[in-house]
C-alpha positions in Angstrom: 0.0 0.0 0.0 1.4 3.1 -0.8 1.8 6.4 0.9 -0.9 8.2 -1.2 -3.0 5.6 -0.4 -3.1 5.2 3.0 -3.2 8.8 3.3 -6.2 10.0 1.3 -7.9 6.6 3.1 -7.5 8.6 6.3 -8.9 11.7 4.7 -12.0 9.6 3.2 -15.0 9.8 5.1 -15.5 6.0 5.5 -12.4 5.8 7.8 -13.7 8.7 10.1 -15.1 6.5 12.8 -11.2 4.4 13.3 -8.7 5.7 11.4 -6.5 3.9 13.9 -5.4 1.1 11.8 -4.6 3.1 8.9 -2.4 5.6 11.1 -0.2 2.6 12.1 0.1 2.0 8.3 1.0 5.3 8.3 3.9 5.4 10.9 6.1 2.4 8.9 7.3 5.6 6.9 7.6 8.2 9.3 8.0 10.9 6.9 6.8 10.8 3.7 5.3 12.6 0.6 2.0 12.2 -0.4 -0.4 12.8 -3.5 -0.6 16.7 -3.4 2.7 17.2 -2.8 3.3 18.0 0.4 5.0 16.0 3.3 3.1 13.8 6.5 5.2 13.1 9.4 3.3 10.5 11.5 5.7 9.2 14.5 6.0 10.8 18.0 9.9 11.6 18.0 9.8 12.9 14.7 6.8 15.5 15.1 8.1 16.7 18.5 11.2 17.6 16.8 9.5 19.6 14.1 6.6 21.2 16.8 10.3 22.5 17.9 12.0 23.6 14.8 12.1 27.3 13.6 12.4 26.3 9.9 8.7 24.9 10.5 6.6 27.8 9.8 3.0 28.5 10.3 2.3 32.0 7.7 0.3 30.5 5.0 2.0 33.6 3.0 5.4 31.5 3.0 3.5 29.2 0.6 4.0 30.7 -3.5 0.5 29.1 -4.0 -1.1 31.7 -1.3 1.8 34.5 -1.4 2.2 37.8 0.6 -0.7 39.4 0.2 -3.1 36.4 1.1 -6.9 36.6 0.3 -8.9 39.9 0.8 -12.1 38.9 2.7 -14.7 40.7 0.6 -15.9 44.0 0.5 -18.2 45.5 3.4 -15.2 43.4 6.0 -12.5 44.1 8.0 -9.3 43.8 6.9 -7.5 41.5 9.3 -4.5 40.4 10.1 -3.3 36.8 10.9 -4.5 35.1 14.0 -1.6 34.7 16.0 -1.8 30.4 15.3 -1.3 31.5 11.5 2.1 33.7 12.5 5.5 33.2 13.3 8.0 34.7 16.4 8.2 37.3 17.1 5.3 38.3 16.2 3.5 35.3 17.2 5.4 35.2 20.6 3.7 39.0 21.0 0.2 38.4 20.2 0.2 35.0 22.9 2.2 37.3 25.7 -0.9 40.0 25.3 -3.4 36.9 25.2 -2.3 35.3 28.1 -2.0 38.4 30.3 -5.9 38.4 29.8 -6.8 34.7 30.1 -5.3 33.0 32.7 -2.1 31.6 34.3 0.5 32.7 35.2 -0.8 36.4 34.5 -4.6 35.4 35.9 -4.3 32.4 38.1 -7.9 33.1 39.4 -9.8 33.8 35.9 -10.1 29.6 35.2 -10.5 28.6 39.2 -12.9 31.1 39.6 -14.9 29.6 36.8 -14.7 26.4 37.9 -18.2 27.0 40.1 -19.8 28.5 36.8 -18.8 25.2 35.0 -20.2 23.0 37.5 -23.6 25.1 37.8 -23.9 24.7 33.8 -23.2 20.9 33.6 -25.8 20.6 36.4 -28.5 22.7 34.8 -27.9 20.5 31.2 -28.3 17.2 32.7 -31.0 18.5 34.6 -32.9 19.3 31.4 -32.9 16.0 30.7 -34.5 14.5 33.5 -37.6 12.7 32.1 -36.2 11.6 28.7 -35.0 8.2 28.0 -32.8 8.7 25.2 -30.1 11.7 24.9 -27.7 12.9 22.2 -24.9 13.6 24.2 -23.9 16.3 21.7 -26.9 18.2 21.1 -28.1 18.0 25.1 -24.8 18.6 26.7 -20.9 18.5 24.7 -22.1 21.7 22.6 -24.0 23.8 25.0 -21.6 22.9 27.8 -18.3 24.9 26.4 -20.2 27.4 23.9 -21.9 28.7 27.2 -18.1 29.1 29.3 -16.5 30.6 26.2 -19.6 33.4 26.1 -19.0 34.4 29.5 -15.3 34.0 29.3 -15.0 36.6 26.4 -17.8 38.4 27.3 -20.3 37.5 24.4 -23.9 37.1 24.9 -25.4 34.2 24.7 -28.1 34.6 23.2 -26.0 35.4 20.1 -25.2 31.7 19.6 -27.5 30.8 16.5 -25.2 33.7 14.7 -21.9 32.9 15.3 -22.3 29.5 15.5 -23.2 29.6 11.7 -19.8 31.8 11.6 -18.0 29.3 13.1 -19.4 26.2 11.3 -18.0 28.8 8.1 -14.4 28.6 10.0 -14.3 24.7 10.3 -15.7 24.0 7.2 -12.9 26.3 5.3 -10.1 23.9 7.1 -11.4 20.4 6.2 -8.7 19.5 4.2 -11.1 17.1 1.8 -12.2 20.0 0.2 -10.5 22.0 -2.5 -6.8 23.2 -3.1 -4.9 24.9 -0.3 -5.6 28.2 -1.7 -9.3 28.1 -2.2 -9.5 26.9 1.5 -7.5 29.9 2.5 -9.3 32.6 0.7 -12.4 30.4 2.3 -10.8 30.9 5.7 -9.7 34.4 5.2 -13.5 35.2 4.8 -14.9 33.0 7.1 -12.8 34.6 10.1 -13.4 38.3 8.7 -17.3 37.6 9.0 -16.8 36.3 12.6 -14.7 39.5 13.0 -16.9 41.4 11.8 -19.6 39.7 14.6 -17.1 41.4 17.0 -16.8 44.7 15.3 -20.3 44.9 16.0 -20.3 43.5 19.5 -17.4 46.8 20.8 -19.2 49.0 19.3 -23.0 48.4 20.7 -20.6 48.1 23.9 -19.3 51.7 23.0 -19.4 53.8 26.5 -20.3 51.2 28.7 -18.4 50.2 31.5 -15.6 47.7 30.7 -15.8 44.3 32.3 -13.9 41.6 33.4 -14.3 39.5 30.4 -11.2 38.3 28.7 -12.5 41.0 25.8 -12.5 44.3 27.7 -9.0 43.1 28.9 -7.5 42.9 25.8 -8.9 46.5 24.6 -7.7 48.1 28.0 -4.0 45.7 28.5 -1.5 48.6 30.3 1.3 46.1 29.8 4.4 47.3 28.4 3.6 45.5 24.8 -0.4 46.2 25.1 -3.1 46.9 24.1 -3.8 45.1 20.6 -5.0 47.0 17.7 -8.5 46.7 17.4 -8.1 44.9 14.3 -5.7 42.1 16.5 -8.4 41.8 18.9 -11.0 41.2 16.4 -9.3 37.9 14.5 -7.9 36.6 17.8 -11.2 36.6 19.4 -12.3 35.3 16.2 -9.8 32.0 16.6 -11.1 31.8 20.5 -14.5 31.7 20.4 -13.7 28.8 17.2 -11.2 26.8 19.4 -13.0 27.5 22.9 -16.1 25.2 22.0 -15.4 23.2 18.4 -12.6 21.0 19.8 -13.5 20.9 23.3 -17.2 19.5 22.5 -15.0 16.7 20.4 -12.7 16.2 23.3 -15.8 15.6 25.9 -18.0 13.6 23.1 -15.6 11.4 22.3 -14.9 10.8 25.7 -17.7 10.2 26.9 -17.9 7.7 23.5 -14.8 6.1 25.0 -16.1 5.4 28.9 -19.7 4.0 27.5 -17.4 1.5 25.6 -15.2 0.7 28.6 -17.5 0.4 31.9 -14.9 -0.3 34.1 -13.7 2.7 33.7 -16.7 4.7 34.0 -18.0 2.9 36.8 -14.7 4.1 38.8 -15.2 7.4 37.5 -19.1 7.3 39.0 -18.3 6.0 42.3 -16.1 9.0 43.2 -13.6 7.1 45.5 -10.5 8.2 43.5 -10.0 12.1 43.7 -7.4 12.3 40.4 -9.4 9.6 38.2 -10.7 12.2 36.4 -7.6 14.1 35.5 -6.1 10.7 34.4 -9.2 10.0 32.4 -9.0 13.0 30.4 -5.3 13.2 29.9 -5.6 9.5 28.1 -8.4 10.6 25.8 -5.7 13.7 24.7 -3.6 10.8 23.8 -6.0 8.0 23.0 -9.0 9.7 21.4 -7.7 13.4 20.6 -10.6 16.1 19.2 -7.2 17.0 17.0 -6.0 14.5 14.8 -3.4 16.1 12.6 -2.1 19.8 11.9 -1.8 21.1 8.7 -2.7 24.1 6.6 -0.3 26.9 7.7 3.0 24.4 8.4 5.5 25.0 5.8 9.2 24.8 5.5 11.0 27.9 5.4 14.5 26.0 4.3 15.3 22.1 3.4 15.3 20.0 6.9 16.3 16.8 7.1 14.7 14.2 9.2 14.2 10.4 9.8 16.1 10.0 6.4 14.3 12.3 4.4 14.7 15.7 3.4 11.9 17.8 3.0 12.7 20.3 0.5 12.0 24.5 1.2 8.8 25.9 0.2 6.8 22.4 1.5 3.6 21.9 3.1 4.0 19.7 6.0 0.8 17.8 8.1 2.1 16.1 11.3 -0.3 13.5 12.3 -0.7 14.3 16.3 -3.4 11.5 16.3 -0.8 9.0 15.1 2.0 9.9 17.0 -0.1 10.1 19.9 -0.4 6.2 19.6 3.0 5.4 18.7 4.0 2.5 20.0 7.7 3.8 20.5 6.3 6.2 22.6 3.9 4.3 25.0 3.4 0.0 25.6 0.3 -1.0 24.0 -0.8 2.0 22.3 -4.2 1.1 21.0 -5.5 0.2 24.8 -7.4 2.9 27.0 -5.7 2.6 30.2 -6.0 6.2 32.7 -3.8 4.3 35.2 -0.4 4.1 32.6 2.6 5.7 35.2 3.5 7.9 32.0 1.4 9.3 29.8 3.2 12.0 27.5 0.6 12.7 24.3 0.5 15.5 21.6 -3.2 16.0 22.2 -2.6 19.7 22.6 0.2 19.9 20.4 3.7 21.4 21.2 6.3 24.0 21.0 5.7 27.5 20.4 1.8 26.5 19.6 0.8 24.6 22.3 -2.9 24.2 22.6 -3.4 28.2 24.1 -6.8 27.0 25.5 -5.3 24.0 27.6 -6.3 25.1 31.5 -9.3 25.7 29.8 -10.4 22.4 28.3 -8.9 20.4 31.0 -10.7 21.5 34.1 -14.4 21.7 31.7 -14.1 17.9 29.9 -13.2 16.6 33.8 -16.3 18.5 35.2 -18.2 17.5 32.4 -17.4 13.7 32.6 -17.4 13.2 36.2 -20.9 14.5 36.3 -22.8 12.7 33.3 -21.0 9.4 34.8 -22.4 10.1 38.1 -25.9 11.4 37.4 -27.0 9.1 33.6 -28.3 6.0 35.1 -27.4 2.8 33.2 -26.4 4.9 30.2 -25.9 2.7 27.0 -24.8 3.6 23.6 -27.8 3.3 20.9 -25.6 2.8 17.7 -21.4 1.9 17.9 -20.0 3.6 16.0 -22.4 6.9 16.5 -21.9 8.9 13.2 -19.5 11.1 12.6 -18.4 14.9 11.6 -17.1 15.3 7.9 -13.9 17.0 9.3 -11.2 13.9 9.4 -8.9 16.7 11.3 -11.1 18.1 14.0 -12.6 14.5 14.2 -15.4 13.9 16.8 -19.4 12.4 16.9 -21.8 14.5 15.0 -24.4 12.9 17.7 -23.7 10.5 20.0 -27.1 9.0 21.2 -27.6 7.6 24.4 -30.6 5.6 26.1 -30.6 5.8 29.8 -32.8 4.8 32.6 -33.2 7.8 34.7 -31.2 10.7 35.6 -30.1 10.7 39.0 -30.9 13.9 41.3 -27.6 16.1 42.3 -26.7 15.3 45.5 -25.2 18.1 47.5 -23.3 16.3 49.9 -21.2 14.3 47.1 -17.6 15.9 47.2 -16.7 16.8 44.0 -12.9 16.2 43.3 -11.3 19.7 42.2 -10.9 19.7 39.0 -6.9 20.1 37.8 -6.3 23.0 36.0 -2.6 23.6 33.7 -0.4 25.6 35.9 -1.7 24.3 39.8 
């Protein structure tokens, strides 16, 4: 079988629900060239090394098919520039310093921790609504409304403003499904997409125009007195853009598939019910990142900015690059017995949020909700019981989760206030 093959098998929608098989196919060559032209690394050792490597680029614009100028978004929209994912240091390095003063640790130890009651009253309220029903889509009921609700009050959007940019952001995540057209007609398709969702934000600062600023991670980055801050209003726009994107898509993947994952190992979620081990939890969640990431593979915006020579191969200048995080995840050169789901392994190192410079930014974020989340639906679903294995999936073979995952249950057990709750474990504690 060759490269090509295996590859585009990946990317074809009748692999979606267990590419698994194909990505150890995959990792035989660990670097290798593919149909379109462009290079897939999919071993651990090898994609850590480039996550680390300065000659890896992430500007689209180093690519001659997409160029310096990019894609103007249309007329009527704001002219953006890059999301700082889609740039390099040291402007890249910049944009995250200005971020993360606003968002959370080490800057704001107390912004995620203080949510953490917020997240729990949510997940309660969700499962409450259920109460009564007999069958559930996990999706629908619970993994989308769960983080689109602590993203809103995080950034300071209402709410009730989800049917709108959740059509904006469906835009975004369709533009990067890599099944769908060249490179550069996803781009200009990205370009837009992200310029309407900017232009949802335009909107939002100015009906906010004269009010007191809040707390939100929005007014912060409009009022930042740090030495480098604060962003233009144009950076603000396209980087709350990419957050409110990335602060529910991948994070409803994470907790669906998880919850996907415990139904089809009840061992597991029986532990995880009874409560009697405070850090299961945690351990739970950090195997899914490596067993059953929401992220299977980056690609897009990686390009080589000179020749780089790796694992025998040299991947000329001017080459797109995907590195399969999915597949290197489950390497077995990295961890014994790859393909098992086992919370208790003594080490668990994954590349569920990525590495290097671009480490997942929303990390202490996604970690303390997908515990919450999980703890609660194992405790309070009685006899929960998956209606169809596998549950169909989303088109997207990168951002690769359930499109509904449909559950029949018995009951849903009432929330009982005397039930310590195990804190959940947020990046930086």
């Amino acid at each position: 079988m060759t490269a090509s093959s295996v590859w585009q098998q990946i990317l074809d929608y009748s692999h979606r629900a267990d590419p698994y098989p194909l990505y150890t196919e995959l990792r035989k060559t660990p670097v290798q060239q593919v149909e379109d032209g462009s290079y897939v690394v999919s071993t651990y050792q090898e994609i850590v090394a480039l996550l680390h490597d300065p000659r890896l680029s992430s500007d689209l614009r180093n690519l001659p098919e997409i160029g310096a100028d990019g894609s103007a978004p249309g007329e009527g929209l704001p002219e953006l520039p890059s999301n700082f994912i889609r740039t390099d240091p040291p402007e890249h390095d910049r944009i995250r310093r200005l971020l993360t003063r606003s968002f959370g640790p080490p800057h704001r130890p107390r912004r995620i921790d203080g949510m953490l009651p917020d997240m729990l009253e949510i997940v309660t309220s969700l499962i409450d609504a259920v109460a009564g029903k007999t069958r559930v889509d996990i999706v629908d009921d619970f993994a989308y409304p769960f983080p689109v609700t602590v993203i809103c009050r995080l950034l300071g959007v209402p709410r009730d403003d989800e049917p709108r940019f959740q059509a904006l952001s469906s835009a975004v995540i369709e533009a990067i499904d890599p099944t769908t057209g060249s490179i550069a007609e996803r781009n200009r398709r990205q370009v837009k997409a992200n310029a309407d969702l900017g232009q949802y934000f335009a909107d939002l600062l100015d009906a906010r125009a004269g009010r007191p600023i809040g707390d939100d991670l929005l007014s912060g980055l409009l009022r930042d007195d740090g030495a480098e801050g604060p962003m233009t209003r144009e950076e603000v726009l396209t980087n709350a853009a990419l957050l409110l994107v990335a602060g529910h898509e991948t994070t409803v993947n994470l907790i669906t598939n998880g919850m996907l994952t415990l139904l089809r190992h009840p061992v597991v979620l029986d532990r995880l019910r009874r409560g009697d081990e405070p850090d299961l939890a945690a351990r739970v969640v950090e195997e899914l990142l490596r067993y059953e990431p929401p992220v299977h593979f980056l690609s897009e915006s990686r390009n080589t900015l000179d020749d780089i020579d790796i694992a025998g191969t040299t991947i000329p200048r001017g080459s797109r690059v995907t590195l399969v995080l999915a597949a290197g995840s489950r390497d077995p050169a990295l961890v014994p017995d790859p393909d098992r789901f086992d919370p208790d392994r003594a080490h668990n190192e994954h590349l569920g949020f990525g590495g290097g410079i671009h480490y997942c930014f929303g990390a202490p974020l996604a970690r303390p909700e997908t515990q919450i989340a999980l703890t609660e639906l194992a405790y309070r679903l009685r006899n929960p019981r998956l209606v169809a294995d596998p549950p169909p999936y989303r088109a997207n073979p990168n951002l690769r989760g359930p499109r509904h995952l449909l559950v029949d249950i018995d009951g849903v057990n009432p929330l009982d206030h005397d039930r310590t709750i195990a804190s959940p474990t947020v990046e930086g504690d």
